[in-house]
matplotlib code that plots the C-alpha trace (Angstrom):
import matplotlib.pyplot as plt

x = [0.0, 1.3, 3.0, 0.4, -2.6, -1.2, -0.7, -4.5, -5.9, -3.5, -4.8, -8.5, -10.4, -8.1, -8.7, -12.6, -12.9, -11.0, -13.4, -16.5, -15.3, -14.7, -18.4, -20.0, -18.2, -19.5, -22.7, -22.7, -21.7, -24.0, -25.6, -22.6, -20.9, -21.4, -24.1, -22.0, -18.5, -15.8, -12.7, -11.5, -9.0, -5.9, -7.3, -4.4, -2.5, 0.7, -1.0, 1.9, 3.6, 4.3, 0.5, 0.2, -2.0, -6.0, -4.9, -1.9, -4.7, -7.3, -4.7, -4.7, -8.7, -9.0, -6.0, -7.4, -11.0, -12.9, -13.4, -15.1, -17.6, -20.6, -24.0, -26.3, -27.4, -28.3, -31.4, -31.0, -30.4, -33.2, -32.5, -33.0, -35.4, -32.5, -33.2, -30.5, -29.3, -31.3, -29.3, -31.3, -30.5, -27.1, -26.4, -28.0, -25.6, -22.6, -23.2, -24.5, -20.4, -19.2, -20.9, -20.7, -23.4, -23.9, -27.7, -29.0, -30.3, -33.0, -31.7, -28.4, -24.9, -23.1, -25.7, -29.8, -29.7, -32.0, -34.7, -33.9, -34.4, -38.2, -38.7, -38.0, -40.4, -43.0, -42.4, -42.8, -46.0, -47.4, -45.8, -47.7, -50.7, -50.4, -51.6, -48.6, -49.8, -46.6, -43.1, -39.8, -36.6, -33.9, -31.6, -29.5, -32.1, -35.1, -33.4, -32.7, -36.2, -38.0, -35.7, -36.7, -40.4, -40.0, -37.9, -40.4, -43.2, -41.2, -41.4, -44.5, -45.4, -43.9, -45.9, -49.2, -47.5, -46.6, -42.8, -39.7, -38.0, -35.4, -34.4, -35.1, -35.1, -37.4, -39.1, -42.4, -42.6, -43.9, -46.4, -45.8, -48.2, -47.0, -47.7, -45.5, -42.4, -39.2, -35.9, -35.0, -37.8, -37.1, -33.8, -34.7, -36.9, -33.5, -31.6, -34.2, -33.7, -37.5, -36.2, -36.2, -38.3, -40.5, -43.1, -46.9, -46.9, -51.2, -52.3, -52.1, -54.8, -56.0, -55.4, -51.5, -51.6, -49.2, -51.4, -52.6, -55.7, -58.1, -60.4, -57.4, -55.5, -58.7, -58.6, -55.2, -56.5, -58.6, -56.4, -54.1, -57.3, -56.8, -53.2, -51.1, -49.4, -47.7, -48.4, -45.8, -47.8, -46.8, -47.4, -45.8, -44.0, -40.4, -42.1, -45.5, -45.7, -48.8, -50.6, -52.5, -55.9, -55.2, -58.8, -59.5, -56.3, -58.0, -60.8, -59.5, -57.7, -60.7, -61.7, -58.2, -55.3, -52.1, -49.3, -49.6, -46.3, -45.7, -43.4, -43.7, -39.8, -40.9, -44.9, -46.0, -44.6, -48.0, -49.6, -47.9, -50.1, -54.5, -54.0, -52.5, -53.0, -55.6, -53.4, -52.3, -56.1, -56.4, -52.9, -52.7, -54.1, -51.1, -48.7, -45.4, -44.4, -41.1, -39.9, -36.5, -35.7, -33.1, -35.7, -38.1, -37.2, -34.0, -31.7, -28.3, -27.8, -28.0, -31.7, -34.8, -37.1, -39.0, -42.6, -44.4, -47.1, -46.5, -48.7, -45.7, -43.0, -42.2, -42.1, -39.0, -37.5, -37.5, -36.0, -33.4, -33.1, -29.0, -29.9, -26.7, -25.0, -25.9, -24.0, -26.4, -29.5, -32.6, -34.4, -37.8, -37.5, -35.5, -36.2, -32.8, -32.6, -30.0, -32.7, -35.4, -32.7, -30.1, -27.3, -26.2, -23.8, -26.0, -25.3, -27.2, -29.7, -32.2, -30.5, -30.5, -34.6, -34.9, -33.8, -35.1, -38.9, -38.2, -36.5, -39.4, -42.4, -45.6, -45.7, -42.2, -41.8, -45.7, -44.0, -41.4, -44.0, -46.2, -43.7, -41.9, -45.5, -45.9, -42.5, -43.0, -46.4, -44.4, -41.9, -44.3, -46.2, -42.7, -42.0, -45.0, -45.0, -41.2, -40.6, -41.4, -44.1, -45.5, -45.3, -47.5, -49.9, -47.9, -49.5, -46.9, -43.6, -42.1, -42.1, -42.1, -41.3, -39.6, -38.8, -42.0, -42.3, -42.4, -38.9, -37.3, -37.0, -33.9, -32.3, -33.9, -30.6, -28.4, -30.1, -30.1, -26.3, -25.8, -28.0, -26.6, -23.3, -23.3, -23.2, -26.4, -29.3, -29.1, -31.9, -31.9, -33.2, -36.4, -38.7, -42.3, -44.7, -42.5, -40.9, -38.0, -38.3, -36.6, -37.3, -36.9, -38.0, -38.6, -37.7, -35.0, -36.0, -33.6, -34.9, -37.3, -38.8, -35.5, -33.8, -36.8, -36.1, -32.7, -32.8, -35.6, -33.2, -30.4, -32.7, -33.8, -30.0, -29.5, -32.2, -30.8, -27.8, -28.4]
y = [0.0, 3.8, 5.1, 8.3, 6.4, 3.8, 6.7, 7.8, 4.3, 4.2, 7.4, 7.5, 8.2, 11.2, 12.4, 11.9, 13.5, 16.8, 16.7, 16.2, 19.0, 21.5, 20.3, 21.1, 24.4, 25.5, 24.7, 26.3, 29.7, 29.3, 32.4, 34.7, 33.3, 35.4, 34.7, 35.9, 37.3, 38.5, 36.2, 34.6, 31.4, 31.2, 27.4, 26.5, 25.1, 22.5, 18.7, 17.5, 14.5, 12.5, 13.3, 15.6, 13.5, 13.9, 16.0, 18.3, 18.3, 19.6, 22.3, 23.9, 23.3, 25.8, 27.9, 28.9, 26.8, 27.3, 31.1, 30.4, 28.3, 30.9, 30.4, 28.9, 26.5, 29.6, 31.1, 34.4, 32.4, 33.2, 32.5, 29.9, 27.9, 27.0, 24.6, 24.0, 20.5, 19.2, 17.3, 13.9, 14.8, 15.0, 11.8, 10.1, 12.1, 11.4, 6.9, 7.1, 8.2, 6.4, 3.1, 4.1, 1.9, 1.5, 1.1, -0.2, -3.4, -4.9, -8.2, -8.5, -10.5, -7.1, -5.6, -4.7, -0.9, 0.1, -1.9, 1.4, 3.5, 1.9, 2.1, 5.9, 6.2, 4.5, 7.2, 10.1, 9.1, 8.9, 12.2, 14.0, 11.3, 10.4, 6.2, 3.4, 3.6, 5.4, 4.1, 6.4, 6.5, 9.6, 11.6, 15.0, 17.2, 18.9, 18.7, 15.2, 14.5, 16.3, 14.9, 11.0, 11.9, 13.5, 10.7, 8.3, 10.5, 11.0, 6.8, 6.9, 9.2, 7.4, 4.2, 5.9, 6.0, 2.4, 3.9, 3.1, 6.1, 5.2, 2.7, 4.1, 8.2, 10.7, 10.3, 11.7, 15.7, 15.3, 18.3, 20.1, 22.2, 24.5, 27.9, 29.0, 25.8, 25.9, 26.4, 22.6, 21.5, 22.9, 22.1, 18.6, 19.0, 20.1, 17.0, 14.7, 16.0, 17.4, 20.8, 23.5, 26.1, 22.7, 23.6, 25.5, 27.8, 27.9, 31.6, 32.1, 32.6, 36.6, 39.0, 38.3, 34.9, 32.1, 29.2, 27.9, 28.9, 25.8, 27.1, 28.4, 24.8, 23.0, 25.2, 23.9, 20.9, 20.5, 22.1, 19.3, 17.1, 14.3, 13.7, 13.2, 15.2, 16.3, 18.8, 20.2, 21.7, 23.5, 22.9, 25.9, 28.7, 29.8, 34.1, 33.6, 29.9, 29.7, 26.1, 24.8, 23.8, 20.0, 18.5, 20.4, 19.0, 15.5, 16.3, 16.9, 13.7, 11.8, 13.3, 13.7, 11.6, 13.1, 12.5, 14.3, 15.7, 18.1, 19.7, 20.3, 20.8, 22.9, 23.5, 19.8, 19.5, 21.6, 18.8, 18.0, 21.3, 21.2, 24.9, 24.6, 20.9, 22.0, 23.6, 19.6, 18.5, 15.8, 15.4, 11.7, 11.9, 12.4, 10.3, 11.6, 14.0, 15.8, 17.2, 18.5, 17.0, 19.7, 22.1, 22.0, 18.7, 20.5, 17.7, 18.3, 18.8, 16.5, 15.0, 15.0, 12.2, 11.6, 9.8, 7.8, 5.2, 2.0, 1.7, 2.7, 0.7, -1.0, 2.5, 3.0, 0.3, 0.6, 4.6, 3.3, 0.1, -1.4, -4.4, -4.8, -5.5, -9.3, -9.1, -6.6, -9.5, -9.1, -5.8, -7.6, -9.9, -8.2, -4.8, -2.8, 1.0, 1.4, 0.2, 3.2, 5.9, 8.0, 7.2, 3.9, 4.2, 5.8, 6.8, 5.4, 9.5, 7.9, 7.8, 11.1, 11.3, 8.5, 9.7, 12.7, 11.5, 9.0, 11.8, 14.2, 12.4, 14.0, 16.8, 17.9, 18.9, 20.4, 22.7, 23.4, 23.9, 26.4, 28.1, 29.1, 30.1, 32.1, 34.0, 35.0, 36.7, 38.1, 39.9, 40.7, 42.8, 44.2, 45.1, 46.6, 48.9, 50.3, 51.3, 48.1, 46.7, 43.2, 41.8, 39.2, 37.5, 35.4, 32.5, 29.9, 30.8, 33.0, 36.5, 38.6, 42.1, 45.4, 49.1, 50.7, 53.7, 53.3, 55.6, 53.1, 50.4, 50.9, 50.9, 47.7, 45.6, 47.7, 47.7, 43.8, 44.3, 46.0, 44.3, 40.6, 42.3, 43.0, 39.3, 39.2, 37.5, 36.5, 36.8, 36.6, 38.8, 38.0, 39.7, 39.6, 40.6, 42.9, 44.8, 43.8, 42.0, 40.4, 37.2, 35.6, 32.3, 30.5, 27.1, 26.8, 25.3, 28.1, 31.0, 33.2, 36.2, 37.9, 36.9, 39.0, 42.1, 41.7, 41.5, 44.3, 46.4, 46.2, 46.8, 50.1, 51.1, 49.8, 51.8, 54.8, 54.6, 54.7]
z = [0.0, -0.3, 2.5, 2.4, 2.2, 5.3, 7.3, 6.5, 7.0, 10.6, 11.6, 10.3, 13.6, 14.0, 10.4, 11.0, 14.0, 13.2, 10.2, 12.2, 14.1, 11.7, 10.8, 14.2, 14.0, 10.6, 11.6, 15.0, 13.4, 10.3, 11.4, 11.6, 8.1, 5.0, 2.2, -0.4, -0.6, -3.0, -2.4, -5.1, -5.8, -8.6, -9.5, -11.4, -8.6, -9.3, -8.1, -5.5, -6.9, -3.2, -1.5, 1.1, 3.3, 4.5, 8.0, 5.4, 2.5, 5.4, 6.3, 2.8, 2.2, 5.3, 4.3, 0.5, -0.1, 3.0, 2.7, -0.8, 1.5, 2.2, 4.1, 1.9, 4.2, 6.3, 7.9, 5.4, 2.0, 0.2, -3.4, -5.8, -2.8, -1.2, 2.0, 4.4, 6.3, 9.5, 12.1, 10.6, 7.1, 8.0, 9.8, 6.9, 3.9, 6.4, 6.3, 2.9, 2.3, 4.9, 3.5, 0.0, -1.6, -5.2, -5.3, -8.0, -7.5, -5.5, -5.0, -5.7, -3.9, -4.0, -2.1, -1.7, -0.6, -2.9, -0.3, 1.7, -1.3, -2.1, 1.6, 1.3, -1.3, 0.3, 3.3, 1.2, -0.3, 3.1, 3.8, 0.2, 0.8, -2.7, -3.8, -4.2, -7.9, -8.2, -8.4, -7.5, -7.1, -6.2, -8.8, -8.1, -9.0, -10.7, -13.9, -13.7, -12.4, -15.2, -17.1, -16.4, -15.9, -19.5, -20.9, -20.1, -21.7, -24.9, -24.8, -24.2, -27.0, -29.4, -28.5, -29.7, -33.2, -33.2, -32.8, -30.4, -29.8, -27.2, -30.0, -33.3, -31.9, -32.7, -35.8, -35.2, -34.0, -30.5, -29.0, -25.5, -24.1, -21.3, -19.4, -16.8, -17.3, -15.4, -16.8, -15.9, -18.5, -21.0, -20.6, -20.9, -24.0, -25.4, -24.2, -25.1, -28.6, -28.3, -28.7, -26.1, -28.1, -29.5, -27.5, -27.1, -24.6, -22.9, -21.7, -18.1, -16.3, -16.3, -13.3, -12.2, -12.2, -13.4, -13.4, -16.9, -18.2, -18.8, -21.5, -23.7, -23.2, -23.8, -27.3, -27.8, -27.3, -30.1, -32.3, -32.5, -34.0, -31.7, -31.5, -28.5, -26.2, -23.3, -20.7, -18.7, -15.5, -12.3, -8.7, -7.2, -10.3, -9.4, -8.9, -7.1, -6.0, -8.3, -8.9, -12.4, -11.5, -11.1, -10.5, -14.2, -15.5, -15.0, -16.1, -19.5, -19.1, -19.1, -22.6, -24.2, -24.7, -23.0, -20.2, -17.6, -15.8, -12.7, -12.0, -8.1, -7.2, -4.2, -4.1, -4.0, -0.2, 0.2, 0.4, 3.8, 5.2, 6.1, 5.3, 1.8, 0.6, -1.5, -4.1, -5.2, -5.2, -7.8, -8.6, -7.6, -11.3, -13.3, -15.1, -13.5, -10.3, -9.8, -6.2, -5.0, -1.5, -0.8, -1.0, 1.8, 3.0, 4.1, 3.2, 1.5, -2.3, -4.9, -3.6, -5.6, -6.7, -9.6, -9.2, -12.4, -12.3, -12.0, -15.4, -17.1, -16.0, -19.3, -21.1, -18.0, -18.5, -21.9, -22.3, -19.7, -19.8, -20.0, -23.0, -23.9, -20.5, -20.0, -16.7, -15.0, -15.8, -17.5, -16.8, -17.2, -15.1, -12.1, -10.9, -10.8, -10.8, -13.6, -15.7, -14.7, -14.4, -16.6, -14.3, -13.9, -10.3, -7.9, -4.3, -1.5, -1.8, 0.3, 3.2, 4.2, 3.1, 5.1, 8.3, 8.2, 7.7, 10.7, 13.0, 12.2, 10.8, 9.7, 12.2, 11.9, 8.1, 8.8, 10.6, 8.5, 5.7, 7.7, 9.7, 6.1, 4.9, 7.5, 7.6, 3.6, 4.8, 7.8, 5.5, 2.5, 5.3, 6.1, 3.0, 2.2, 5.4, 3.8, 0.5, -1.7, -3.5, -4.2, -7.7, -7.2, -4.4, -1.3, -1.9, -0.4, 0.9, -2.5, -2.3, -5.7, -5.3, -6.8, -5.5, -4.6, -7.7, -11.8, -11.5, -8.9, -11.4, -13.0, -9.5, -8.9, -9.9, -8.1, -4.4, -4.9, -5.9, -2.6, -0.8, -1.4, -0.6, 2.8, 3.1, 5.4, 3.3, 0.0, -2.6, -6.9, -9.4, -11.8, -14.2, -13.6, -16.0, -17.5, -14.2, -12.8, -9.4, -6.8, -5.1, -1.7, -0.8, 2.5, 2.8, 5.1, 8.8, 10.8, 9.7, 12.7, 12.6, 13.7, 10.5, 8.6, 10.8, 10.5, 6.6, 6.6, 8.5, 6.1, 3.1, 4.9, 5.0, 1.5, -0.4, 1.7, 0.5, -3.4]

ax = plt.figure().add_subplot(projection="3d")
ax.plot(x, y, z, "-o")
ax.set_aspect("equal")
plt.show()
């Protein structure tokens, strides 16, 4: 063995334990550590030829990487529906390294880990009280969510012209309707080869809404003369948290022939609230679901999982399916996850899910859920009361807003400019409706009411300053 990598395996506990420590520190300051900063790395450094060792190699992470690190596991994050870690989530990420499972199979002599990972699924249908007439499994993120909900639709699309298309590709031009999609779909219309303009966009629904109008996509409809599609709906847009009207969704299911797929990175974990599970109402009725985990389940990045009906397992297995690998079995005959997923070596991503519904259950992400409702209300009054305006209606935990004043909005990008550098809340820019906006979003399980005063007070001195 290498002399650098005996020393490691001699002094592991060490090594681990100054890491676990660094850890606990991190975490304990969270609060005080910057949301964004300016310093900056040369990143074409010389790799050493001997090895520096784990405890030498930690040295220089702290000396020159560590102050890149900034808060975004934080109470003040606010952009891009950022969640942070919980204690559970944690233990779970840290095994799922330390035993470093490959899960893929169900039934396998290297191993049966993905038992934990259908386990985990089961758990989170309880937790959105959707039917076990879905199957899951867990990918990085939305992207590659939509992206095997889509793949599979694409598949399935295909089948109503008699074609294969994860054999033969696309030979038939396949129709999207849309309203209010996020960037990661249409990202994956373009790396499905569907195209990422290849697509019909439905009206929204009058008077500042984001939601899909149902009368102008039943129109749509009928325009296509009876051919296929797929919608791409929304439970819970990136500016206002808005929600398609599901139970008329399936409705039109029942009269036209379609696939059904929601995106619900962030808003279908309404369904975990009495106050706001109506939004989902009658989305057990669609063909595919996709939700981020390190959103408001608070666990660490890459989590999401992608749902699809069981009805459609052979379409799955068939856009994913590894036919020419007679070592990894038949994919008919023995479930196995490289067979329903783009990536074939998977880490063991339940784990940290898994913990976290069993440390919390139920009641504890309800919490989560209402108490981050109930902040974006708390600081959209704030806002109000000072010089800002809402862009749209709070109707979750996104808030949508701009400099109060027609004249204030070309100074709109440089109070968020300012604002994100002070390094005490961090928020992203948007356009809605044709002004520009800014957006915070609640999601993270730390933040209080102090964190909004504190961030309300620092916009005050902000817009004061320009």
């Amino acid at each position: 063995m290498n002399s650098i990598l005996q020393h490691d395996l001699n002094n592991f506990e060490n090594i681990l334990e100054k890491t676990k420590q660094q850890g606990v520190d991190f975490l304990n300051n969270i609060e005080n550590i910057p949301t964004s900063n300016t310093y900056s790395i040369d990143p074409k450094t010389v790799l050493n030829e001997l090895g520096l060792g784990s405890i030498e190699a930690l040295k220089e992470f702290n000396e020159r990487l560590a102050p890149l690190i900034v808060s975004s596991p934080g109470p003040r994050y606010w952009g891009f529906v950022t969640g942070g870690s919980t204690p559970a989530s944690i233990v779970g990420d840290w095994l799922a390294s330390v035993y470093d499972q490959n899960t893929q199979a169900v039934k396998a002599q290297g191993g049966a880990s993905a038992l934990i990972e259908f386990e985990t699924i089961n758990l989170l249908l309880q937790l959105l009280e959707l039917p076990d007439s879905f199957l899951g499994g867990f990918v990085t993120g939305a992207t590659m969510s939509n992206f095997t909900a889509l793949g599979v639709a694409r598949q399935w699309f295909g089948k109503q012209f008699e074609k294969d298309f994860a054999k033969n590709g696309i030979s038939v031009p396949i129709n999207i309707l849309t309203a209010t999609p996020h960037s990661s779909s249409v990202k994956c219309l373009s790396l499905l080869g569907i195209g990422s303009q290849n697509y019909t966009v439905v009206k929204t629904i009058e008077g500042n809404r984001e939601a899909l109008d149902i009368a102008d996509l039943e129109e749509k409809i009928k325009t296509l003369n009876g051919k296929p599609f797929i919608l791409i709906s929304s439970a819970g847009t990136v500016n206002s948290a808005d929600f398609d009207d599901f139970e008329a969704i399936a409705a039109l299911k029942g009269k036209y022939n379609f696939w059904w797929h929601i995106d619900a990175a962030f808003g279908g974990f309404a369904a975990v609230s009495e106050k706001y599970k109506h939004y989902v109402k009658g989305w057990e009725g669609a063909d595919s679901i996709t939700i981020d985990c390190h959103k408001w389940l608070n666990v660490p990045y890459e989590s999401a999982f992608y749902l699809v009906k069981r009805d459609h397992i052979n379409l799955q297995i068939e856009t994913f399916q590894n036919s020419n690998a007679p070592y990894l079995g038949n994919p008919l005959e023995n479930f196995n996850y490289l067979n329903v997923v783009p990536e074939n070596s998977r880490r063991l991503r339940a784990l940290p899910v898994w913990f976290s519904l069993k440390a919390y259950g139920k009641e504890g992400f309800r919490d989560i859920i209402e108490d981050s409702t109930a902040l974006a209300l708390h600081f959209g009054n704030a806002l109000i009361e000072n010089d800002f305006e809402l862009l749209a209606p709070i109707r979750l935990n996104n808030v949508c807003f701009t400099l109060k004043g027609e004249h204030n909005q070309e100074k709109v990008s440089q109070f968020l400019s300012a604002l994100n550098d002070t390094g005490k809340v961090f928020m992203t820019p948007t356009v809605y409706q044709g002004k520009k906006g800014i957006r915070a979003s609640f999601v993270n399980w730390r933040t209080t009411e102090n964190d909004v005063k504190l961030v309300i007070e620092e916009m005050r001195e902000v817009l004061s300053e320009l």
